[in-house]
C-alpha positions, 0 to 999 in steps of 0.5 A: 500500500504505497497510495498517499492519497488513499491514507491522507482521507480514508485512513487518518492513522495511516502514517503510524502504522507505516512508519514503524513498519519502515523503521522495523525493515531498516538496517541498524547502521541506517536507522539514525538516518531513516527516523529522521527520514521518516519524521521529516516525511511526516511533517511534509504529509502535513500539507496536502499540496505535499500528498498531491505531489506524490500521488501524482509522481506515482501515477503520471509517469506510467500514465504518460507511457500507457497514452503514448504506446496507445497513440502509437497503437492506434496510429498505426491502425489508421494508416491507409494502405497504398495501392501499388 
């Protein structure tokens, strides 16, 4: 479940339940870092402009590519045949 948005409005509790998931997957060495990470991620889940972001990053690069290969696609299907 990697969705901001999905845990911003229907999931209020979302981050402490995440949060200590990540930190329990992190190596000693980088825990210092990764606390620090996550509490800086926090503060920016504050703001919604911040969600909105992420969300987007997650899904408008796989929507860019699924709309190309589908212009292509279709592209080619259009294309009258020439007569020779």
């Amino acid at each position: 479940m990697n969705d901001l948005s999905k845990g911003y409005f229907h999931l209020p509790d979302y981050l402490d339940k995440y949060i200590p998931h990540i930190l329990k997957e992190a190596n000693r060495a980088d825990l210092p870092a990764k606390t620090k990470q996550m509490k800086d991620f926090k503060e920016m889940y504050k703001n919604p402009f911040f969600v909105i972001l992420f969300t987007y990053t997650e899904v408008l690069p796989i929507g860019l590519v699924v709309a190309l290969v589908s212009a292509l696609v279709l592209k080619r299907k259009n294309k009258p045949e020439l007569a020779g």
